[in-house]
C-alpha positions as CSV (number, residue, x, y, z in Angstrom):
1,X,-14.7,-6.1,14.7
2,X,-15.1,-6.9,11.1
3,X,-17.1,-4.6,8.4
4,X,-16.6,-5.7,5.6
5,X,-19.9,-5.6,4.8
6,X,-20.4,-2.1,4.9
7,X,-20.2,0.5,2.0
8,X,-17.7,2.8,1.4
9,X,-17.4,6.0,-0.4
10,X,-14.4,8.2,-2.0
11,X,-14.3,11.9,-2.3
12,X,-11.7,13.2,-4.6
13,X,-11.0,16.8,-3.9
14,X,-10.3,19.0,-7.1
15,X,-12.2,22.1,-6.4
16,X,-9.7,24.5,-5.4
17,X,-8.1,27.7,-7.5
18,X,-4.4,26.5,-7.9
19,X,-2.8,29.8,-6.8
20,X,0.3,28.6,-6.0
21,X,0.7,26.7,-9.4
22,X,-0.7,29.9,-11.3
23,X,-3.1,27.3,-13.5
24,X,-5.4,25.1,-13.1
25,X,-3.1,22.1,-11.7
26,X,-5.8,19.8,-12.9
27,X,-5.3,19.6,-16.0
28,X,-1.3,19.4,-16.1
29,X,-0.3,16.7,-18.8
30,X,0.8,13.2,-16.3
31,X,2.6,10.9,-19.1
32,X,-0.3,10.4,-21.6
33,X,-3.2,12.0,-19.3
34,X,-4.1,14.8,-17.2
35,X,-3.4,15.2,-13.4
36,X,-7.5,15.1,-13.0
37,X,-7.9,12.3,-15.0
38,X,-4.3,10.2,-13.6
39,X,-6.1,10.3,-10.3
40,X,-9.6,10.0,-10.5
41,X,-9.1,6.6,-13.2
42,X,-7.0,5.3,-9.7
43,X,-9.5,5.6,-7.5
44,X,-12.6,4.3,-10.1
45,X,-10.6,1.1,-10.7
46,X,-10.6,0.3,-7.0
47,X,-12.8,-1.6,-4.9
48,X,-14.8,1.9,-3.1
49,X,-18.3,1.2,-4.2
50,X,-19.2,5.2,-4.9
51,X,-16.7,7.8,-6.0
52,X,-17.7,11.4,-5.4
53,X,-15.7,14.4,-7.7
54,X,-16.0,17.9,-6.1
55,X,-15.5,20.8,-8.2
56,X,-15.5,24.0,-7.9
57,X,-13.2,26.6,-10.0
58,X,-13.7,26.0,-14.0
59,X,-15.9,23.3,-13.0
60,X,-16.8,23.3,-16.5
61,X,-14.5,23.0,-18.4
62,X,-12.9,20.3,-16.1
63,X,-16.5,18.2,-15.9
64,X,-16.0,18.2,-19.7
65,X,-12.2,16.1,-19.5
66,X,-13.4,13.9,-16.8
67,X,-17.0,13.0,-18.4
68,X,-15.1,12.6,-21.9
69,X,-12.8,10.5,-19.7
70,X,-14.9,8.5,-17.9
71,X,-18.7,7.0,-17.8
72,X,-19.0,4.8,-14.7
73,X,-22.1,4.2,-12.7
74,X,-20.3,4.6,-9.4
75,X,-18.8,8.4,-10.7
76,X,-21.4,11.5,-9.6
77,X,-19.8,14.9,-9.9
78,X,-21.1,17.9,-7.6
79,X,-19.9,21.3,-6.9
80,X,-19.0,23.1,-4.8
81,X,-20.3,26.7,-4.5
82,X,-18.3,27.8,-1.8
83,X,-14.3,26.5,-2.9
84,X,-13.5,29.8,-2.4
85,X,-13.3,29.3,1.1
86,X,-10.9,26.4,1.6
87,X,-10.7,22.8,1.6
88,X,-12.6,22.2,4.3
89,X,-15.6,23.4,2.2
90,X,-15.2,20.5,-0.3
91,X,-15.3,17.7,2.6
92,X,-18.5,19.1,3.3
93,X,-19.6,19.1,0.3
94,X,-18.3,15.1,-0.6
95,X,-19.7,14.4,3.1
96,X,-23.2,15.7,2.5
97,X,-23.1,13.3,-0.5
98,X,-22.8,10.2,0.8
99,X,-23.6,10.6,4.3
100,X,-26.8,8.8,4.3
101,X,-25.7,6.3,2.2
102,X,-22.4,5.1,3.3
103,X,-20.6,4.1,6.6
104,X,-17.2,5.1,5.9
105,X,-15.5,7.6,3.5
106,X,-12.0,7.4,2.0
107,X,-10.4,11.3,0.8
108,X,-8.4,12.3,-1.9
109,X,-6.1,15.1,-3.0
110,X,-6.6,15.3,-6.7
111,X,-2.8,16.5,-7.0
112,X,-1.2,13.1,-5.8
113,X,-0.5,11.4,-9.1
114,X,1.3,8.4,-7.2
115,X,-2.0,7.1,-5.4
116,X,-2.8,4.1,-7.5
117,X,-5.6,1.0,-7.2
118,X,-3.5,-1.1,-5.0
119,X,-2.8,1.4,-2.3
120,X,-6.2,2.8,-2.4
121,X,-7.5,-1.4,-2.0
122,X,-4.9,-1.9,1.0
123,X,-5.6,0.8,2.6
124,X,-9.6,0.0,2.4
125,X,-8.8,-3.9,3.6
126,X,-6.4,-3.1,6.4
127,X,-9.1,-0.3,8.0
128,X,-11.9,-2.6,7.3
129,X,-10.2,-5.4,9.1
130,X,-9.0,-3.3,11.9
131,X,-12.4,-2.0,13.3
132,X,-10.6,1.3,14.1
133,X,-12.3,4.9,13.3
134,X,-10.0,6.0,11.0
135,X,-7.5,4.6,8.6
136,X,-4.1,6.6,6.8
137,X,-1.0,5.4,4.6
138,X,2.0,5.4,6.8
139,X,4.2,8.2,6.0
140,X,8.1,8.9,7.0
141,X,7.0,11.8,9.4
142,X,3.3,11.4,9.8
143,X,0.1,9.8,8.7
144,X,-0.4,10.8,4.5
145,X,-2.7,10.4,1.9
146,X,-5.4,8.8,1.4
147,X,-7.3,8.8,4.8
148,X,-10.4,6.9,5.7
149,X,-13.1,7.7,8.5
150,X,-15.9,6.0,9.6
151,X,-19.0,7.5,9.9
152,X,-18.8,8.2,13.5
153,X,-16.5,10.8,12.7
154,X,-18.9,12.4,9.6
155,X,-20.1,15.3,12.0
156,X,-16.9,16.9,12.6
157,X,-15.4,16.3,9.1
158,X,-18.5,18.5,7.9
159,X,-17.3,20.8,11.3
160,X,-14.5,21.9,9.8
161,X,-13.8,25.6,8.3
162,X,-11.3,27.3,6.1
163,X,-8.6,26.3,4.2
164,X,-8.0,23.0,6.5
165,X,-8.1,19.4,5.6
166,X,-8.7,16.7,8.2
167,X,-5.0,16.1,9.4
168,X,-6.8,17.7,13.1
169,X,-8.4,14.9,13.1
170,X,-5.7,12.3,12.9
171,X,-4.4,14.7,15.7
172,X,-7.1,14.5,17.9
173,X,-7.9,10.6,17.6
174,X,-4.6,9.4,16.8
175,X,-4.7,6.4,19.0
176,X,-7.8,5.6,17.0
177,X,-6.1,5.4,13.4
178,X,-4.9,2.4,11.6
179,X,-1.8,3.1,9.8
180,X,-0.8,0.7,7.2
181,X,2.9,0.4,5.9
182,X,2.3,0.4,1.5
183,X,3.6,-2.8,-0.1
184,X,5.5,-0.7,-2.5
185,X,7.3,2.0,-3.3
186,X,5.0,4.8,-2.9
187,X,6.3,8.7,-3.4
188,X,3.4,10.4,-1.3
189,X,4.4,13.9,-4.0
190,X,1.0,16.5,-4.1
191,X,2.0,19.0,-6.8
192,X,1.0,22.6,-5.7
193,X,3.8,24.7,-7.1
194,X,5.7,24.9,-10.7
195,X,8.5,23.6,-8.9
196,X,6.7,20.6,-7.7
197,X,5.1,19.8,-11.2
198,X,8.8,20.3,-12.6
199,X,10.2,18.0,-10.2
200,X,7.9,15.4,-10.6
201,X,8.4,15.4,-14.2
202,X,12.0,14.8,-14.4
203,X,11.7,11.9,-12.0
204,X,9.5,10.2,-14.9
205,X,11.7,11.4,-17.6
206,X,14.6,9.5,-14.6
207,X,12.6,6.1,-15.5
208,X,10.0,6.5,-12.2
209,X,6.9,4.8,-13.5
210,X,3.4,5.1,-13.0
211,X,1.3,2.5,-12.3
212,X,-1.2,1.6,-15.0
């Protein structure tokens, strides 16, 4: 089974507090950008045909960077009133917005800053091709970021509760995920704590390049 002719959607997390971090992990300097900024221009370069932001803490002042950023058709920003209340919140909330207008959905953490076009493009034309429900990178220990689902599957993403992603669902219907091996070198880093954002730095200051 083939769909390439269906649509699909992206949902780029960045609504949460960034209490381990202690500041707004958003906005952390990348090279010449911000963290927000590093990942949402990935995904807006790639072939998803709609790109959904969720917000939620300082939603303002973070709207601001990315609409000064950015001014593509395909971008819509909502937010999400509830953040407070985990991560599962914010799939609802990118999952109400596209539900009846697109057959499969591709999430994103916004603190990866090593997702790039190309890995985000693979990942949508390996799934497509496989006919399979839902589609992950191929990790060292288990299926990583990003993830795609069909729309079969949109019920129970907006199902979940509390500060949970989907990885339960990679669980449950693991024989039903296509996971595809990147191309590349691909550090699957999210930065949560200052010890993660110190880390990653000094591995670009080590000559570990972004893609551009």
């Amino acid at each position: 089974m083939n769909r390439r002719g269906e649509k699909v959607a992206g949902i780029v997390l960045a609504a949460g507090e960034s209490t381990r971090m202690g500041k707004i992990k958003q906005l952390l300097p990348i090279g010449d950008t911000t963290l927000i900024e590093r990942v949402l221009g990935e995904v807006l370069i790639s072939e998803l045909d709609r790109v959904v932001l969720v917000l939620g803490h300082r939603a303002k002042d973070l709207k601001k960077v990315v609409a000064s950023a950015f001014s593509q058709p395909k971008l819509e920003i909502v937010k999400n009133p509830q953040y407070r209340e985990g991560i599962s919140s914010s799939i609802v909330t990118g999952i109400s917005a596209i539900q009846n207008t697109h057959d499969h959905v591709m999430i994103f953490l916004a603190d990866m800053p090593c997702i790039d076009g190309d890995l985000i493009n693979l990942l949508l034309r390996r799934y497509l091709a496989s006919g399979m429900q839902i589609g992950a990178i191929k990790g060292k220990e288990r299926p990583g970021h990003p993830v795609i689902f069909s729309r079969e599957l949109y019920q129970e993403l907006q199902a979940l509760r509390g500060d949970v992603g989907a990885r339960s669902l990679l669980r449950k219907y693991s024989d039903r995920v296509c996971l595809v091996e990147p191309e590349k070198c691909y550090d699957s880093i999210d930065i949560d704590t200052p010890e993660d954002y110190a880390g990653f730095q000094r591995s670009l200051q080590n000559g570990i390049t972004l893609a551009s």
